[in-house]
N, CA, C and O of each residue as an XYZ file, in Angstrom:
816
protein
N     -11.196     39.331     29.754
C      -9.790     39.086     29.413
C      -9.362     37.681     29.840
O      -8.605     37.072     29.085
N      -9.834     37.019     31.149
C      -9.079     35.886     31.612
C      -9.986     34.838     30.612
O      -9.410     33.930     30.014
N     -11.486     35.053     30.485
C     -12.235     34.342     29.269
C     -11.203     33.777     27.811
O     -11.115     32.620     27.398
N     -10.470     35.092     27.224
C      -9.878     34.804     26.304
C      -8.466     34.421     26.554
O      -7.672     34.350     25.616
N      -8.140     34.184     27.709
C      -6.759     33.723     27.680
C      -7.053     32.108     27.966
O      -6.164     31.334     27.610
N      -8.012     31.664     28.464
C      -8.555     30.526     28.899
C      -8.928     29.771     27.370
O      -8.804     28.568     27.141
N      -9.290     30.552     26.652
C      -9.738     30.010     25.362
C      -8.325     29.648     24.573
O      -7.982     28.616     23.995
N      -7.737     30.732     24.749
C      -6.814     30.489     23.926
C      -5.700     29.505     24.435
O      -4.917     29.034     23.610
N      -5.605     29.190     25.713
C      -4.989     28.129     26.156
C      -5.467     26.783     25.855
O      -4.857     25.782     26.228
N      -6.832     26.739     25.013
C      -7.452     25.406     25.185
C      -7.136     24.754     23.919
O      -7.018     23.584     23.556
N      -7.007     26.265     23.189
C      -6.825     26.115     21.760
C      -5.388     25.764     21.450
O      -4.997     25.191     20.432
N      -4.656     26.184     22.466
C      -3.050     25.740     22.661
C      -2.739     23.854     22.768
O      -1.879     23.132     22.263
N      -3.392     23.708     23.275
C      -3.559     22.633     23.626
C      -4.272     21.272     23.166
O      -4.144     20.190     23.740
N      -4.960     21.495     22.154
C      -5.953     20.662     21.222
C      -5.050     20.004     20.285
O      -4.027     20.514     19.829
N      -5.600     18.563     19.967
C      -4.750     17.855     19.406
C      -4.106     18.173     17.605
O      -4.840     17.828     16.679
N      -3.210     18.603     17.404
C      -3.473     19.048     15.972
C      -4.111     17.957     14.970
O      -4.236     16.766     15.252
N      -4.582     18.696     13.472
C      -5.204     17.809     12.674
C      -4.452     16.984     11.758
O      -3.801     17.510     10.855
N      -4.477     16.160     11.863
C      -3.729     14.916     11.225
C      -3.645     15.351      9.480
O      -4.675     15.796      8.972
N      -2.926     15.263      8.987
C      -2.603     15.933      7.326
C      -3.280     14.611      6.690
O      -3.274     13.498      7.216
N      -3.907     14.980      5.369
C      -4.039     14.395      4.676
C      -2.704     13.769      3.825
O      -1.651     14.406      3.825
N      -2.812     12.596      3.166
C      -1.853     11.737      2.653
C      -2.417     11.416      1.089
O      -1.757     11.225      0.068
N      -3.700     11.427      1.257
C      -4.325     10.759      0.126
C      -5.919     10.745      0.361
O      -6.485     10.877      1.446
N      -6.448     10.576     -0.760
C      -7.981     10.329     -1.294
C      -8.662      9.403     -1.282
O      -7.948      8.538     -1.788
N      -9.666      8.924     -1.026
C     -10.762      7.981     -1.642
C     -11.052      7.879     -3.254
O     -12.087      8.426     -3.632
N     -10.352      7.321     -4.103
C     -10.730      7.547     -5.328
C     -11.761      6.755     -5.734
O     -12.789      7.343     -6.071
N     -11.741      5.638     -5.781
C     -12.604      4.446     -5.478
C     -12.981      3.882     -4.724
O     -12.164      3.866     -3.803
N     -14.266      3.044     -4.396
C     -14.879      2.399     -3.257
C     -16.494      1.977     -3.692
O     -17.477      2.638     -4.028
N     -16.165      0.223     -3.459
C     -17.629     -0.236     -4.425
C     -17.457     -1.125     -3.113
O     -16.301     -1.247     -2.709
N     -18.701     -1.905     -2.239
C     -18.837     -2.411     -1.610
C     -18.358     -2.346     -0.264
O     -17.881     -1.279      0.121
N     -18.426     -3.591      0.718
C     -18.255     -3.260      2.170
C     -16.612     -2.941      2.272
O     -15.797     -3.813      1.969
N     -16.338     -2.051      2.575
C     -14.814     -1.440      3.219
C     -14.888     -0.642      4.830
O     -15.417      0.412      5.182
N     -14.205     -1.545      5.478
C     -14.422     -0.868      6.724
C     -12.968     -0.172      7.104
O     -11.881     -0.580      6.696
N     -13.184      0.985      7.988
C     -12.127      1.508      8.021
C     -11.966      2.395      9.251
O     -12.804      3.137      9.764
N     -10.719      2.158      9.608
C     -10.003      2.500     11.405
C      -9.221      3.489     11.410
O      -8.488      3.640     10.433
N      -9.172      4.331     12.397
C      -8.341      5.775     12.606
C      -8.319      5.611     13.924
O      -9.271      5.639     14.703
N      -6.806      5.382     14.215
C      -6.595      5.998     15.832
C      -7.837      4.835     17.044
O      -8.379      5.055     18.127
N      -7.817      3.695     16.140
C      -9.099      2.834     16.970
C     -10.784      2.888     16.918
O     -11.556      2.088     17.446
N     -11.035      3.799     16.308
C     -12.436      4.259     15.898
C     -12.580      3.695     14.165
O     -11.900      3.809     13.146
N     -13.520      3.222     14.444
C     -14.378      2.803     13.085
C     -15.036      4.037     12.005
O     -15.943      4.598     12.620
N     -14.900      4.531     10.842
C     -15.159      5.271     10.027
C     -16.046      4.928      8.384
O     -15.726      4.160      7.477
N     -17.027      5.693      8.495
C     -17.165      5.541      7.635
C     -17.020      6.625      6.217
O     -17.763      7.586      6.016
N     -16.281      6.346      5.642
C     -15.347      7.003      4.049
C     -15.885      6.490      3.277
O     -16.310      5.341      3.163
N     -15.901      7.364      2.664
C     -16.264      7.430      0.533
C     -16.064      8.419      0.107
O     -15.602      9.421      0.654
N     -16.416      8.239     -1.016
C     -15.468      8.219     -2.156
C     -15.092      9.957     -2.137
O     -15.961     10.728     -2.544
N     -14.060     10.381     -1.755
C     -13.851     11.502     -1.964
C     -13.280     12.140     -0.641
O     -13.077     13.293     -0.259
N     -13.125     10.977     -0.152
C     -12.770     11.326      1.869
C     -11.621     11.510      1.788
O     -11.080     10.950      0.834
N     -10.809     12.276      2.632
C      -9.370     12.201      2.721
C      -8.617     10.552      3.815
O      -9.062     10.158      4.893
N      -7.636     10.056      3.161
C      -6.943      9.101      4.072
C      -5.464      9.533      5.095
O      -4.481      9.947      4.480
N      -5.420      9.464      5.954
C      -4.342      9.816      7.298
C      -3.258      8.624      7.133
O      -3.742      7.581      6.693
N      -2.049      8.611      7.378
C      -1.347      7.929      7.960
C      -1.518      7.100      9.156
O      -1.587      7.670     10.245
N      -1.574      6.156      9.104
C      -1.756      5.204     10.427
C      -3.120      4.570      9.846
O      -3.474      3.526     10.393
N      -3.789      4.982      8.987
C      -5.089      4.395      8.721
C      -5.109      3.208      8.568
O      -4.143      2.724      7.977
N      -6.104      2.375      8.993
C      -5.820      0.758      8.703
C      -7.430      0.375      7.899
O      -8.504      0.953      8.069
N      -7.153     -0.639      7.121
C      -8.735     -0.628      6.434
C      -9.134     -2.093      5.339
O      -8.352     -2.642      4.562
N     -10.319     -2.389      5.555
C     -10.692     -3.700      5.325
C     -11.490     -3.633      4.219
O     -12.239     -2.658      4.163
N     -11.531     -4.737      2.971
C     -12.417     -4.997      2.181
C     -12.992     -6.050      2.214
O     -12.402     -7.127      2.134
N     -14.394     -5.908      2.352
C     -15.208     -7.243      2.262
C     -15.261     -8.152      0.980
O     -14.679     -7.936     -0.083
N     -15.970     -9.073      1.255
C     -16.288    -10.214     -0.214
C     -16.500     -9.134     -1.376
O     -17.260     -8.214     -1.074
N     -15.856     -9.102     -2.866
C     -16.406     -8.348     -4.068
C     -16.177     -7.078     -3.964
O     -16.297     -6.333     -4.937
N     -15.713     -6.534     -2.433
C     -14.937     -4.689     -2.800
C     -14.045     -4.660     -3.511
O     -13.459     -5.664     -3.917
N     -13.837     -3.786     -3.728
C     -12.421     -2.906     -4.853
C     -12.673     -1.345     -3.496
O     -13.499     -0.819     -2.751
N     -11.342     -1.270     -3.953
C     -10.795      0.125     -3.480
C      -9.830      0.657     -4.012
O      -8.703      0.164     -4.034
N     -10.113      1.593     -4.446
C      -8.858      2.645     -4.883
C      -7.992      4.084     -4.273
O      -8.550      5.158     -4.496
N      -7.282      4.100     -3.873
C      -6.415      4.994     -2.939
C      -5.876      6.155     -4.230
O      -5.851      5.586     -5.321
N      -5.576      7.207     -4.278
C      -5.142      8.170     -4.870
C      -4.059      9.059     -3.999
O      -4.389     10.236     -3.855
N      -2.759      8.639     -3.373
C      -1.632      9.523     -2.777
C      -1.524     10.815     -2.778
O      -1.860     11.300     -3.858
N      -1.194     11.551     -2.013
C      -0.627     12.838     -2.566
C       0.461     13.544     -3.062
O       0.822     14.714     -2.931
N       1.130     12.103     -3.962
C       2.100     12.735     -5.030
C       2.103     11.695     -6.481
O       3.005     11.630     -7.316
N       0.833     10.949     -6.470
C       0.223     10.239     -7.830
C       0.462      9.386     -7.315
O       0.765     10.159     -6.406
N       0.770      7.925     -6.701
C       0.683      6.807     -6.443
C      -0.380      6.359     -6.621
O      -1.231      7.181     -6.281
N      -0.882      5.270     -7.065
C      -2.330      4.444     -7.159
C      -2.262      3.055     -6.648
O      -1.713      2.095     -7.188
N      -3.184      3.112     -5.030
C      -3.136      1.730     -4.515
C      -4.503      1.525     -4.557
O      -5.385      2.250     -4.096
N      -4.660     -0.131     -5.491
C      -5.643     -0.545     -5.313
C      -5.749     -1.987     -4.902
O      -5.107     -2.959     -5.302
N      -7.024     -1.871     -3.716
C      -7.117     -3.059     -2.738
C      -8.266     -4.061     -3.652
O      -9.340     -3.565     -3.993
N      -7.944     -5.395     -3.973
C      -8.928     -6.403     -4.333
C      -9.723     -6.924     -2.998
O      -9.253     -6.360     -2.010
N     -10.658     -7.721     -2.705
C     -11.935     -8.293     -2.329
C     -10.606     -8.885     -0.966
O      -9.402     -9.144     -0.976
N     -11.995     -8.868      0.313
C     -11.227     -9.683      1.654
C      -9.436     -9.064      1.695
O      -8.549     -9.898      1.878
N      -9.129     -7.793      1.537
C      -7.822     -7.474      2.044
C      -7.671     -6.547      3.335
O      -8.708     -6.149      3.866
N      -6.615     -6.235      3.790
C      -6.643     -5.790      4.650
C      -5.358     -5.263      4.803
O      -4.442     -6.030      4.502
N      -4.941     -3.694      5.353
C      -3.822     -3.302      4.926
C      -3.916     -2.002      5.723
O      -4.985     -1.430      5.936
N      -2.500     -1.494      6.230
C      -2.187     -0.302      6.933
C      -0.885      0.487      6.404
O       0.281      0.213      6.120
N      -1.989      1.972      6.435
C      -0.656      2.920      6.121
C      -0.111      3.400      7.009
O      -0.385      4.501      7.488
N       0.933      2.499      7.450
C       1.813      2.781      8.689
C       2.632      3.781      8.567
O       2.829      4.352      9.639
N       3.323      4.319      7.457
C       3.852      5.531      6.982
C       3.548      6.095      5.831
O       3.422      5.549      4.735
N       3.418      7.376      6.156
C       3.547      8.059      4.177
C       3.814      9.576      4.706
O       3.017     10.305      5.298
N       5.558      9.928      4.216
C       6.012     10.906      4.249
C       6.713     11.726      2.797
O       7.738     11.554      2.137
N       5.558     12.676      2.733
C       6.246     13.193      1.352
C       6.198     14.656      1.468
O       5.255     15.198      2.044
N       7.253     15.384      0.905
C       7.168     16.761      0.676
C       7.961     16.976     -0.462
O       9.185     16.845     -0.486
N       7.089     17.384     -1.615
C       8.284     17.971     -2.811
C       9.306     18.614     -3.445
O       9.195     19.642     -4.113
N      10.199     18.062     -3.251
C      11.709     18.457     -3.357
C      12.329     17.820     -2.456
O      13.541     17.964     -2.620
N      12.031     17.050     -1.396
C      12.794     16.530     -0.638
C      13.409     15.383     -0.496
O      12.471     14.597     -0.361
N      14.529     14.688     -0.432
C      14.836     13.697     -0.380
C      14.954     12.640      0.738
O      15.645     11.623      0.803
N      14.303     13.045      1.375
C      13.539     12.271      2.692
C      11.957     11.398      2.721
O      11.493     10.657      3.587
N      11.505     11.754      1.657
C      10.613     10.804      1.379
C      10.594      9.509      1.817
O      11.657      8.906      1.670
N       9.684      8.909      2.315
C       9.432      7.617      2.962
C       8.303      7.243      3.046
O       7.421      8.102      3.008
N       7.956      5.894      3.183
C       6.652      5.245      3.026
C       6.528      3.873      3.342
O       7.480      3.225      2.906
N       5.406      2.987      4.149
C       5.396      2.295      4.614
C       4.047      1.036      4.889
O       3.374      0.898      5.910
N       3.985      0.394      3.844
C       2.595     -0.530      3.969
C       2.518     -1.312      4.921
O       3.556     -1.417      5.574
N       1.267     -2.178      5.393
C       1.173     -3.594      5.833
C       0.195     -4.250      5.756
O      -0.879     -4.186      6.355
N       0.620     -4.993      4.892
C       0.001     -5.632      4.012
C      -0.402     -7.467      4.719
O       0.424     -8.378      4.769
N      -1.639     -7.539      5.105
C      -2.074     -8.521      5.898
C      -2.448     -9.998      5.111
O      -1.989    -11.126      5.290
N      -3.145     -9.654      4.474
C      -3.811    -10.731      3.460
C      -4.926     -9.757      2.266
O      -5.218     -8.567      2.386
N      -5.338    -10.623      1.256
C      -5.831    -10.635     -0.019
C      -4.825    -10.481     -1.480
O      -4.108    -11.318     -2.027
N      -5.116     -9.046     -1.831
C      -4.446     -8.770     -3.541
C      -4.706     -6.926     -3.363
O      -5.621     -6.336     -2.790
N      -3.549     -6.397     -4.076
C      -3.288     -5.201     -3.957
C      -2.520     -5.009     -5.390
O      -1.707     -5.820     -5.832
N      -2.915     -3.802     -6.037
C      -2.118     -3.376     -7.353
C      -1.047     -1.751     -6.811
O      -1.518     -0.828     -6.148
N       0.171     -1.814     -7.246
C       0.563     -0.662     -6.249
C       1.055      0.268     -7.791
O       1.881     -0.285     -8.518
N       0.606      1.401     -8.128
C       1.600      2.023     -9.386
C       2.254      3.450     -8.749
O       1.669      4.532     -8.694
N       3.627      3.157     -8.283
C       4.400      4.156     -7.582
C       4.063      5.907     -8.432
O       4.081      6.158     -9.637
N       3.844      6.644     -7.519
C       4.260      7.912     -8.029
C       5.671      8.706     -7.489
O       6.802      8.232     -7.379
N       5.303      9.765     -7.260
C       6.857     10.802     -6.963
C       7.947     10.158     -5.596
O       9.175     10.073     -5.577
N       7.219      9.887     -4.842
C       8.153      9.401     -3.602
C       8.988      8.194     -3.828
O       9.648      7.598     -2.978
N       8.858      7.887     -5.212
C      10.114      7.118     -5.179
C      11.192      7.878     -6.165
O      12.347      7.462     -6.084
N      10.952      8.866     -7.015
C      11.832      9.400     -7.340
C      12.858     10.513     -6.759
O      12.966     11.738     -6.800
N      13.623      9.300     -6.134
C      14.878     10.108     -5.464
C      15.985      9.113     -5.451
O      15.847      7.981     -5.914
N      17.099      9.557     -4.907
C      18.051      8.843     -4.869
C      18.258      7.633     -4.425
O      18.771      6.745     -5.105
N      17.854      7.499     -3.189
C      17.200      6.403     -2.500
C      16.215      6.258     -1.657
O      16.028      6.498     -0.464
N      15.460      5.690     -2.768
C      13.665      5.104     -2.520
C      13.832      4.431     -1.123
O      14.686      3.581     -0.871
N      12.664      5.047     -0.017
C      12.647      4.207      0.845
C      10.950      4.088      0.829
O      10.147      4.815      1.413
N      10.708      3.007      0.022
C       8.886      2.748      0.032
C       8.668      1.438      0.046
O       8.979      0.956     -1.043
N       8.192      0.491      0.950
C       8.418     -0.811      1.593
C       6.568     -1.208      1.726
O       5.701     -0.374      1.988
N       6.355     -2.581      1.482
C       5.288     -2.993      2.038
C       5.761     -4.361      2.380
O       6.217     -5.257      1.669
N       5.468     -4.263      4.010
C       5.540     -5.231      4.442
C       4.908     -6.419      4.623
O       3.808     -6.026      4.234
N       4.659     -7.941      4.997
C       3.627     -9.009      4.521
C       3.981    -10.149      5.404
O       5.146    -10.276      5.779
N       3.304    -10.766      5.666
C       3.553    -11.705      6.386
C       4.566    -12.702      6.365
O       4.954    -13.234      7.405
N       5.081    -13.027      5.082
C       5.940    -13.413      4.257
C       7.571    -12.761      3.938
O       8.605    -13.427      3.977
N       7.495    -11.709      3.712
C       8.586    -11.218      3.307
C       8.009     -9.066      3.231
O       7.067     -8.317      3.490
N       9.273     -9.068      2.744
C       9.242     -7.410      2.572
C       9.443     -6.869      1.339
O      10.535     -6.858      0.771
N       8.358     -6.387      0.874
C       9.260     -5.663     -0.856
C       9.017     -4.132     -0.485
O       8.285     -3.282      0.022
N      10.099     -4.419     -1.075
C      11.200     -2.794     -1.414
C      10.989     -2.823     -2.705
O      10.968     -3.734     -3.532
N      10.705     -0.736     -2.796
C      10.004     -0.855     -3.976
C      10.958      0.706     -4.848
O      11.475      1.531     -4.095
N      11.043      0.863     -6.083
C      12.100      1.620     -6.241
C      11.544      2.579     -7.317
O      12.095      3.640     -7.609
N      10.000      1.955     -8.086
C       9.244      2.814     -8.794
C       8.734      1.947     -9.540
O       9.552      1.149     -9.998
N       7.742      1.811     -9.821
C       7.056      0.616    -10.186
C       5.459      0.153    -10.053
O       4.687      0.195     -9.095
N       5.270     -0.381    -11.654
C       4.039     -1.058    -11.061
C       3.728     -2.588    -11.043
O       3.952     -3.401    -11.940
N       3.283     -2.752    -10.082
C       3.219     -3.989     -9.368
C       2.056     -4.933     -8.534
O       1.335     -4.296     -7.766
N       1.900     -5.937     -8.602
C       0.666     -7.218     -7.787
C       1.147     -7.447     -6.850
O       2.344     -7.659     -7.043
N       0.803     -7.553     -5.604
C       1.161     -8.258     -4.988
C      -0.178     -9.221     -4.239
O      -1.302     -8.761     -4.441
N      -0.095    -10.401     -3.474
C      -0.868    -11.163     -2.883
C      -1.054    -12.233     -3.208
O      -0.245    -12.509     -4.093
N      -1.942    -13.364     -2.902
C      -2.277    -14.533     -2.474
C      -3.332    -15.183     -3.449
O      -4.531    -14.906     -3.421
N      -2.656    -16.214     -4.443
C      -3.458    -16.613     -5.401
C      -3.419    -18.002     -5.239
O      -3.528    -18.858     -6.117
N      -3.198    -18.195     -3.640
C      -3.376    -19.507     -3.115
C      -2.895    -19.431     -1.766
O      -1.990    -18.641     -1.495
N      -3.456    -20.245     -0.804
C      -3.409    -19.927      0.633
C      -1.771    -20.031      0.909
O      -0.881    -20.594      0.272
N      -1.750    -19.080      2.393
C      -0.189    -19.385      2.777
C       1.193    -19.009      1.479
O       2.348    -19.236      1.837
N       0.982    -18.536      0.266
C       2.146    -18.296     -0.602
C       1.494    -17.223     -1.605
O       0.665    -17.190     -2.515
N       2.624    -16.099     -0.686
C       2.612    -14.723     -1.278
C       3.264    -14.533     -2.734
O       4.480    -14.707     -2.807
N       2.329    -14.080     -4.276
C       2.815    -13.674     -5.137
C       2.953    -12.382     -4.915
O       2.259    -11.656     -4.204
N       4.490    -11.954     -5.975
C       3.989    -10.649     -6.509
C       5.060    -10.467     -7.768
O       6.207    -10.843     -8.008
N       4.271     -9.859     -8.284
C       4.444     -9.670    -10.092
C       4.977     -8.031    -10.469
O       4.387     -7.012    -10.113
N       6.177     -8.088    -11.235
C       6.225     -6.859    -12.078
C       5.219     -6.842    -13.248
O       5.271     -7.699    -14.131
N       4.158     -5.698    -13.239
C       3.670     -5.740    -14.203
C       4.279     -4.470    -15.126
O       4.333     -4.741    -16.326
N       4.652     -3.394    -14.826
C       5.075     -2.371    -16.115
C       6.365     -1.809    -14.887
O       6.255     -1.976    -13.673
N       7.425     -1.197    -15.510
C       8.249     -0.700    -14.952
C       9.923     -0.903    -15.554
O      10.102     -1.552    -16.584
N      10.815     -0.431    -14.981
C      12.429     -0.247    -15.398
C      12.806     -0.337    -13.752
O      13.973     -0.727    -13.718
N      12.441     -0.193    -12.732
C      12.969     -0.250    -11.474
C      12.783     -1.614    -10.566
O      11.630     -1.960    -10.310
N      13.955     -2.446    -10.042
C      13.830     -3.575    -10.179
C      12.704     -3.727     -8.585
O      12.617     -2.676     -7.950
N      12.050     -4.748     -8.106
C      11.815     -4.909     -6.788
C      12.691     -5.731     -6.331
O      13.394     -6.434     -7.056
N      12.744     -5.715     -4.655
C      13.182     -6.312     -3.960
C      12.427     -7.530     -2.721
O      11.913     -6.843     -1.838
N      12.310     -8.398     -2.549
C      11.622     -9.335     -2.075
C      12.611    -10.133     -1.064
O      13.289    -11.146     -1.241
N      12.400     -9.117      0.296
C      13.425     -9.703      0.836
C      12.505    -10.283      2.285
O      11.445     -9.775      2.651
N      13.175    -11.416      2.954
C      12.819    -12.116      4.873
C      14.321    -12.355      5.289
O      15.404    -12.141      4.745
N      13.966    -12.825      6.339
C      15.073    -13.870      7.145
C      15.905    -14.646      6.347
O      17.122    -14.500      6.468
N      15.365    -15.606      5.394
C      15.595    -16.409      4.829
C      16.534    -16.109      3.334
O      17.144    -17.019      2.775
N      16.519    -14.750      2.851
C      17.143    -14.247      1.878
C      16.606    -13.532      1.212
O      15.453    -13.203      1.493
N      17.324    -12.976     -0.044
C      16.373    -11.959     -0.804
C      16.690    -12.139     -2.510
O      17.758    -12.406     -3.061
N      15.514    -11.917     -3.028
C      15.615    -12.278     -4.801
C      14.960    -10.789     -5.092
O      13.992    -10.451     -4.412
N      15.443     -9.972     -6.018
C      15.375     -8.972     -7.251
C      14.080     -9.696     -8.334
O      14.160    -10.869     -8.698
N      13.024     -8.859     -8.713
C      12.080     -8.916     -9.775
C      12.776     -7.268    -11.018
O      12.508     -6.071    -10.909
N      13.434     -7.798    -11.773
C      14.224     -6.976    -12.682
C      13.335     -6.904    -13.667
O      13.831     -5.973    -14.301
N      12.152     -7.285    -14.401
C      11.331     -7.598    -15.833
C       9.934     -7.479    -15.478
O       9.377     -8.088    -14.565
N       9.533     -6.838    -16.089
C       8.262     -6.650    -16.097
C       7.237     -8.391    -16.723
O       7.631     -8.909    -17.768
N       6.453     -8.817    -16.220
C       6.101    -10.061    -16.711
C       6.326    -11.095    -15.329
O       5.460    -11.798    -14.809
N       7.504    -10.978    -14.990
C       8.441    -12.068    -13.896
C       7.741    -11.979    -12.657
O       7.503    -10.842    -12.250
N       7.425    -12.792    -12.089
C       7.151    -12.691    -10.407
C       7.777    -13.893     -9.680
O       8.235    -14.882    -10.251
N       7.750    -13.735     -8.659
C       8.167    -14.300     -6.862
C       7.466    -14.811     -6.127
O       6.680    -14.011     -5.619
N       7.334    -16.023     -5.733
C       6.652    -16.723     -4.976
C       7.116    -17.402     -3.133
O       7.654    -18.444     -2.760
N       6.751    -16.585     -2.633
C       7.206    -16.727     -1.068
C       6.396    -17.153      0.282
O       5.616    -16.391      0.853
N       6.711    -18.573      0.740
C       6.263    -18.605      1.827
C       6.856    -18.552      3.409
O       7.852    -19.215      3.699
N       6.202    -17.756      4.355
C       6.977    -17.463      5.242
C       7.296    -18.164      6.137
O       6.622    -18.963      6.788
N       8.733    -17.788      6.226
C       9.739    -18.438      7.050
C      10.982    -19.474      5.727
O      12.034    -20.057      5.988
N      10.515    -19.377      4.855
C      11.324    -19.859      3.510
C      12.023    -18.502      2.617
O      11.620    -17.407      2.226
N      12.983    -19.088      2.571
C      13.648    -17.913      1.311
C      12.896    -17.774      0.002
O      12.573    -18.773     -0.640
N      12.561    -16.301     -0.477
C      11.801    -15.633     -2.316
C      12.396    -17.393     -2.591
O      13.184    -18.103     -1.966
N      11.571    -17.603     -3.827
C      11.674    -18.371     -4.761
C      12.245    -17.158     -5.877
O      12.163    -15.930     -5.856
N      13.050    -18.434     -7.155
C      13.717    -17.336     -8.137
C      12.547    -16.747     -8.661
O      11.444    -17.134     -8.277
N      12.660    -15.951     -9.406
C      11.546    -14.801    -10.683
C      11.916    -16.142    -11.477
O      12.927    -16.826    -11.642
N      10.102    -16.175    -12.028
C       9.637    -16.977    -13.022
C       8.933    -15.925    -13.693
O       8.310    -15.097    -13.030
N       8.990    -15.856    -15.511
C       8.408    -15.359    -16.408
C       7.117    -16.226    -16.128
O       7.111    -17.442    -16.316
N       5.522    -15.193    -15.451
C       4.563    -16.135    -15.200
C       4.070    -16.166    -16.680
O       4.607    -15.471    -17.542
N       2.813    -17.174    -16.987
C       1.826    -17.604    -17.424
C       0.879    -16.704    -18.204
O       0.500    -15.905    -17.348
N       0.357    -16.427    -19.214
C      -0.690    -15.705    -19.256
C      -1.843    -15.467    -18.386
O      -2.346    -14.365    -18.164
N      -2.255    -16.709    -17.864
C      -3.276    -17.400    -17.275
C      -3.078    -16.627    -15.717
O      -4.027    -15.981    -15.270
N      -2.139    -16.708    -15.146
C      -1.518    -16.156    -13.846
C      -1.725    -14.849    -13.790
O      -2.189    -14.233    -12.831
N      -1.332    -14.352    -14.974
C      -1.101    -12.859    -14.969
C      -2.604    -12.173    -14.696
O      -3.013    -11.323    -13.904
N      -3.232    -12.995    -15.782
C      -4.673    -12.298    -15.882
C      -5.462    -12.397    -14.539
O      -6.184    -11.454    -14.215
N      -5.350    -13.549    -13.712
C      -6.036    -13.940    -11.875
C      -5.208    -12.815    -11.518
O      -5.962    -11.848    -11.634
N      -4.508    -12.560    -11.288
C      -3.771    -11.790    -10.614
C      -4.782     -9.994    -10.315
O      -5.424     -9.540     -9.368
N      -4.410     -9.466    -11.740
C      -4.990     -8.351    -12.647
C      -6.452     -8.361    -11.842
O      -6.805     -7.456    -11.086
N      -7.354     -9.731    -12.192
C      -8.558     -9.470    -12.415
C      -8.849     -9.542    -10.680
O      -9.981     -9.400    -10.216
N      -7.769     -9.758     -9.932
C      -8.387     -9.759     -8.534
C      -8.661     -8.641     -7.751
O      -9.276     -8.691     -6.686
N      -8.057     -7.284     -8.445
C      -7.987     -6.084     -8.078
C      -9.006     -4.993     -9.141
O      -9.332     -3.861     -8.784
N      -9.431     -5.659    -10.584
C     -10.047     -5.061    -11.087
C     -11.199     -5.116    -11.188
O     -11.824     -6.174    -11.256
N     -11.912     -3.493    -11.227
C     -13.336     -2.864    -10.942
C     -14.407     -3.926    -11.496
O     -14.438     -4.713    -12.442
N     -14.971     -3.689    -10.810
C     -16.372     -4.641    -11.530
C     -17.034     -3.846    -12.432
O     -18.013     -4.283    -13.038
């Protein structure tokens, strides 16, 4: 009897298991990846935690799959933490939270932003976008000055620092920000732009 009360106190006491958030959908090359300070190795089909932080080497791609349809995908040399991801369906408490270090990232929002008010943010060295449903580029297509591009969407972004904040309302338009300077206005980019952008996150 004291055997099983001993057990069951231990079992009282064990750290609970961290919920899944999301999937491994994709993963081609070196991606290293951190939980709680420990190094992991994931593929393709692993579950991802909140707090997870995780690296792509030279020529990776990674693809993230949420657990309410979101699709984040990491281009080559990035590096990025899911500092939050709170979702439960039907609720309007939804929240979510990137950090976004350096490289190129494609983000195509699913359910957690459909609510009244979207709180789904990736943060950057540069500035902060606030995101309201949307798909979107963000990153570095030249040292030190953060792009990021509406590519399909009706929900405007927000691109806000210290320094001020500019709205991406059009799909096509992007923002050019370096930190400690106020967003530059939305410029209708380039063909040429659009496609570096695209091709920095897409599969080999």
């Amino acid at each position: 009897m004291k055997s099983l009360f001993f057990v069951l106190l231990t079992l009282l006491f064990l750290p609970a298991q961290a919920e899944s958030v999301g999937v491994i959908s994709v993963s081609v090359g070196e991606v290293s990846w951190y939980r709680a300070g420990n190094e992991l190795r994931l593929q393709r089909g692993d579950a991802v935690e909140q707090g997870d932080k995780v690296s792509t080497g030279r020529n990776a791609r990674l693809v993230l799959k949420m657990n309410e349809g979101s699709v984040i995908t990491l281009g080559a040399d990035t590096s990025v933490q899911l500092s939050e991801w709170q979702y439960a369906a039907g609720s309007d408490n939804n929240s979510a939270r990137l950090e976004f270090v350096e490289g190129a990232f494609r983000f195509i929002t699913g359910l957690i932003t459909r609510q009244a008010d979207p709180q789904l943010t990736v943060t950057t060295p540069a500035a902060t976008i606030g995101i309201r449903g949307t798909d979107f580029w963000g990153g570095y297509l030249q040292p030190d000055v953060l792009d990021v591009i509406m590519l399909e969407g009706e929900h405007k972004l927000e691109i806000r620092n210290d320094a001020g904040v500019v709205f991406i309302n059009e799909p096509g338009f992007g923002v050019s920000v370096v930190a400690g300077e106020s967003p530059r206005q939305p410029l209708k980019w380039g063909e040429e732009k659009v496609q570096r952008a695209v091709r920095s996150v897409s599969l080999p």
